[in-house]
N, C-alpha and C positions, 0 to 999 in steps of 0.2 A: 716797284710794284704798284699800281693801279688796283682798286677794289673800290667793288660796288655792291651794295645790296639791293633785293626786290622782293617783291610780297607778290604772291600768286594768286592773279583773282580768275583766271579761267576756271570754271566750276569742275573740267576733267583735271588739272593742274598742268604738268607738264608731259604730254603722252607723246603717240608717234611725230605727229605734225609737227606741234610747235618744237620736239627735239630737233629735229631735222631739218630747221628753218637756223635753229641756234648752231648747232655743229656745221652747216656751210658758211654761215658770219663768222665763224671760228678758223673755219679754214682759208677764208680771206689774208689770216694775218699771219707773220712770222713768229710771235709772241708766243711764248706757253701762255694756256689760257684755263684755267681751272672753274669747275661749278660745284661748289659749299653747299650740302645741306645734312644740317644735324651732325655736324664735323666727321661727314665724309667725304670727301672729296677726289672729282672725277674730274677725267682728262675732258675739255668740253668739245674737243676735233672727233672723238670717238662717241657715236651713236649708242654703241652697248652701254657707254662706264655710263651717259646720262640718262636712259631707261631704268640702268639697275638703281640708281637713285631714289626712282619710285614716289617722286617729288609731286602730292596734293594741291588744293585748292589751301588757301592762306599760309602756306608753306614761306618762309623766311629764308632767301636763299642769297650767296653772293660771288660774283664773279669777279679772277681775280686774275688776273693778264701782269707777266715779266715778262721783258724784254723792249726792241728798239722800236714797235708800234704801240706799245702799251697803252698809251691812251689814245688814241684813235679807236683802236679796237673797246676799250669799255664806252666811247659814245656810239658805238654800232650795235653794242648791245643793248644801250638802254634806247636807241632807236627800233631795231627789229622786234622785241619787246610790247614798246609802246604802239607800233604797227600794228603787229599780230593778238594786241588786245589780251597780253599775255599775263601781264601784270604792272606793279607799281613802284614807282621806287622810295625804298624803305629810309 
């Protein structure tokens, strides 16, 4: 298992957009891929489970990818991320 953490500095946190930019970097990879907040934890290929997360601005969050891409896929997130001006890594 692969994990990584980020700190959410977009002032909306994590809303439609940048969900939906995360869940197709997600569907890139073979890996289960999880997104952590406040130890609950959602499927990050599924739009709904990272909505209902309901994930803020300064929110402390971490993504965590098993399987045979496992690390490739956490340097794509903390790439699309650092892209989309989404946050920082913690």
């Amino acid at each position: 298992m692969e994990e990584c953490k980020f700190i959410i500095t977009d002032p909306a946190g994590i809303h439609a957009r940048p969900a939906s930019i995360l869940v197709q970097t997600a569907n890139q990879f073979v890996s289960n891929i999880d997104i952590v907040f406040r130890e609950r934890t959602a499927n990050l290929k599924s739009i709904i489970g990272v909505m209902a997360l309901g994930i803020p601005v300064h929110a402390v969050i971490s993504i965590r990818a098993t399987g045979a891409d496992e690390e490739s896929a956490i340097k794509a997130f903390s790439e699309a991320i650092s892209e989309q001006k989404l946050g920082d890594r913690y």
